[in-house]
N, C-alpha and C positions, 0 to 999 in steps of 0.2 A: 510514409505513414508514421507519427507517432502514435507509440501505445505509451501510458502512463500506466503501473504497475504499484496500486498505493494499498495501504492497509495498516492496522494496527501495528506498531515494533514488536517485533515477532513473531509475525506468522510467515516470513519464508519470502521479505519480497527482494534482498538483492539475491542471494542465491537462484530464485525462477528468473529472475530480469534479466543476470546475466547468460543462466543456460537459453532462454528465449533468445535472444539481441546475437547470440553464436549462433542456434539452430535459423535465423532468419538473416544472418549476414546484417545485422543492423549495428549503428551505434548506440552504444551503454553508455547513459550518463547517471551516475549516482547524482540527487539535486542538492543536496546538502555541501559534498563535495563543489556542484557546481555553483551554490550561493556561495562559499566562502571565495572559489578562485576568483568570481564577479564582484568581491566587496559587498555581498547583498546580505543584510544582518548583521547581528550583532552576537559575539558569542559569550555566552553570560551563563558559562557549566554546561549549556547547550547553545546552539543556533537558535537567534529568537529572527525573526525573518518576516518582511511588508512582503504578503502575500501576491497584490496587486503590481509589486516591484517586480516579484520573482516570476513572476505571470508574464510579465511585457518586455522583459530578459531572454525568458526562455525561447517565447514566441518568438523576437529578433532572432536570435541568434539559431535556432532550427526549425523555422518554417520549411515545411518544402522536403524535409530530410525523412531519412527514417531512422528512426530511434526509438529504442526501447529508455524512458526513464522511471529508474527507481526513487519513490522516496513517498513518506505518509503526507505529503504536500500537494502529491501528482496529480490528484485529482480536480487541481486549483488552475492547473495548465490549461493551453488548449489542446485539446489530442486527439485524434479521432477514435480512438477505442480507451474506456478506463476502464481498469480488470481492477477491482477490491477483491486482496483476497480475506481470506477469513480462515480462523484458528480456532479450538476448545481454546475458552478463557484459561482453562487451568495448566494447558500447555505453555500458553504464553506467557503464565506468570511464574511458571518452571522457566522458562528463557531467559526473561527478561532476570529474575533471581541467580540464573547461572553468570551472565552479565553484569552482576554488579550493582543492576538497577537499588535504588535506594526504594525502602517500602513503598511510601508514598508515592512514587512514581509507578512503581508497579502496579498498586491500587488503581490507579488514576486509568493506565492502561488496559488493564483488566476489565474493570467497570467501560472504558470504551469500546471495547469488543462485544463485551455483554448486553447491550443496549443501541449497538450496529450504529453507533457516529459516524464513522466514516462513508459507508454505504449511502447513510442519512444526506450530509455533504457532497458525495458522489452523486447522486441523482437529483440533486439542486443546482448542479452548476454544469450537468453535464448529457447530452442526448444516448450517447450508446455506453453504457454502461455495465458491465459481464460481473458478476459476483462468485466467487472460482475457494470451492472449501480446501483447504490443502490438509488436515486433520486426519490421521493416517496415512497419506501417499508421498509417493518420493516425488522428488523436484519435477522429476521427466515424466510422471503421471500429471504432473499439474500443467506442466507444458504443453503437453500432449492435450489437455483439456482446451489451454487458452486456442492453441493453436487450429483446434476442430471449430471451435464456438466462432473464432472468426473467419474461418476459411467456408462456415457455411453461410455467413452473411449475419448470424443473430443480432437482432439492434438491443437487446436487452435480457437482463437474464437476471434478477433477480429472487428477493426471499426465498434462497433454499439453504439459507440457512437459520436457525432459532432458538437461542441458546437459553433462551426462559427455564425449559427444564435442567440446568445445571447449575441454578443460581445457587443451591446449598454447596454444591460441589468446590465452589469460586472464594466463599465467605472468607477463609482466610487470606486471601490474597486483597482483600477489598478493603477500604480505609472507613471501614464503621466506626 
């Protein structure tokens, strides 16, 4: 089984990816790590990456397998389970700040948490789809979530999360 384990930078997805991919005996692939070993992209301050490339890479290379992979691209795969997680914008843009991130990018990020992209993306390209909050909970709480929601079969699970009411809270983080 692959699970793909995507979301905004920052909200916790190699940390859960990799306690999940232990707790299931699976293999962990970071994709960034795995586009650069494949030659897929281009690195220009970041990884710029043909989505459609790294899609018919992945899919070669672990059809069949089980795998836990991380990365905000995941949801581009084929997988049979994608877990978006999700974060307070204003946490993420505390992380992503502690990180280095350069404003604009943190804005950038922020704003896509806050108006659910990913999510958005995620159930465009994708049938079973799990939306998983980790905002307050330790890693092994969130684990423990992915791991019920699929162990009881759920083909979907989203909007519970809505971060409309904290959009004054986010302001400084946002590139107005």
């Amino acid at each position: 089984m692959i699970i793909a384990i995507t979301g905004t930078p920052g909200v916790g997805k190699t940390t859960v990816s990799k306690l999940l991919a232990q707790r299931l005996g699976y293999e962990y692939v970071n994709l960034r790590d795995y586009a650069i070993e494949k030659g897929i992209g281009e690195l220009k301050g970041e990884l710029e990456v043909e989505v459609d490339e790294l899609a018919y890479n992945f899919e070669r290379d672990f059809k069949g397998k089980d795998v836990i992979v991380d990365g905000h691209l995941g949801h581009f795969l084929k997988a049979d389970v994608v877990v978006v997680l999700r974060a307070h914008p204003r946490l993420i843009g505390e992380r992503l700040k502690d990180r280095g991130y350069p404003r604009e990018k943190i804005g950038e990020n922020v704003e896509a948490e806050l108006v659910d992209v990913i999510l958005v993306e995620a159930l465009e390209e994708n049938e079973r789809v799990l939306e998983v909050d980790t905002t307050g909970k330790t890693p092994e709480e969130v684990v423990n979530e992915i791991l019920e929601l699929i162990e009881t079969g759920v083909k979907k699970r989203v909007g519970i999360v809505d971060w409309s009411e904290v959009y004054d809270e986010v302001i400084p983080y946002l590139r107005l």
